[in-house]
C-alpha positions as CSV (number, residue, x, y, z in Angstrom):
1,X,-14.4,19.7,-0.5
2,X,-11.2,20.0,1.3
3,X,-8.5,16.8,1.1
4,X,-5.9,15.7,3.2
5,X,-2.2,15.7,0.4
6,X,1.0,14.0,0.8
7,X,3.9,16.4,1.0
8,X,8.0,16.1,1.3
9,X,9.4,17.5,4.2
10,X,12.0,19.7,2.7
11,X,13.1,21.6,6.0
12,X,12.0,21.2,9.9
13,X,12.8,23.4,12.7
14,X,10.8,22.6,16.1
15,X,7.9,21.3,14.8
16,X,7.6,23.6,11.9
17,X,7.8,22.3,8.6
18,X,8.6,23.4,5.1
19,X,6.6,20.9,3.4
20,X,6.7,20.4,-0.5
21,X,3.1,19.7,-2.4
22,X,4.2,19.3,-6.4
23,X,6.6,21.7,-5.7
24,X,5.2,24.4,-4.2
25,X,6.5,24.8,-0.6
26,X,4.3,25.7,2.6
27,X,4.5,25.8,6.2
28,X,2.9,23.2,8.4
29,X,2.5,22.2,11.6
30,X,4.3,19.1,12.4
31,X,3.5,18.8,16.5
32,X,0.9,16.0,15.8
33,X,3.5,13.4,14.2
34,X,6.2,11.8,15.9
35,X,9.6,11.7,14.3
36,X,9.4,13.8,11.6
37,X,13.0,14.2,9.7
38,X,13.7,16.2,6.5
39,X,12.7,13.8,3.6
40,X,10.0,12.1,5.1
41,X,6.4,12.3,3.4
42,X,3.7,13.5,5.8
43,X,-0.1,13.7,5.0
44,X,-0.8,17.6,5.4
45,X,-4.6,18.7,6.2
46,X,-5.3,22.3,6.9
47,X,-2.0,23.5,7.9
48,X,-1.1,20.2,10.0
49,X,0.8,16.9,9.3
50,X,-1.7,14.1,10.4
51,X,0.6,11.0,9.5
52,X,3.8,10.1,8.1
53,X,3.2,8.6,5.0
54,X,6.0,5.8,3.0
55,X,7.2,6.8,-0.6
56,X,5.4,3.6,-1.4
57,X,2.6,5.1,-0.1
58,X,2.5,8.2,-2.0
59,X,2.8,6.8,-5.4
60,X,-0.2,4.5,-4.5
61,X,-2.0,7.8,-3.3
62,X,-0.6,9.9,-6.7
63,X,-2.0,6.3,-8.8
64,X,-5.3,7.0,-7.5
65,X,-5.5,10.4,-7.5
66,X,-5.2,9.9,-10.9
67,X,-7.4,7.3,-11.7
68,X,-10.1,9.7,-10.5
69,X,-8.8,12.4,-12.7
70,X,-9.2,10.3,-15.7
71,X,-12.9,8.7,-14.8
72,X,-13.6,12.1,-14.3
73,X,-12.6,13.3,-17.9
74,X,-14.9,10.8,-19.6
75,X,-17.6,12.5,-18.3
């Protein structure tokens, strides 16, 4: 199962990004979001930026994330 994760844009040149996932950096591809600024939070699938994403948006994300972590454990 593949999933779509929200990451910091930490550096941007054309629509190249250096993206930051819990600290580890990668390059994506940025072409498919307009706007995009160092500091923003994009939703990275595969190599691409499908959406820009709020902070408040991301914690919500990272609370769920982890709610599924946990119900998983009590299995």
């Amino acid at each position: 199962m593949c999933l779509a994760v929200p990451a910091e844009v930490t550096a941007l040149e054309g629509f190249r990004a250096t993206v930051s996932v819990g600290g580890a950096l990668r390059e994506v591809d940025v072409s498919l979001v307009d706007g995009v600024s160092v500091g923003d939070y994009v939703l990275v699938h595969a190599g691409f930026a499908l959406h820009r994403w709020e902070y408040s948006e991301v914690l919500e994300w990272r609370e769920i994330m982890g709610e599924l972590i946990d119900a998983e454990e009590q299995f």
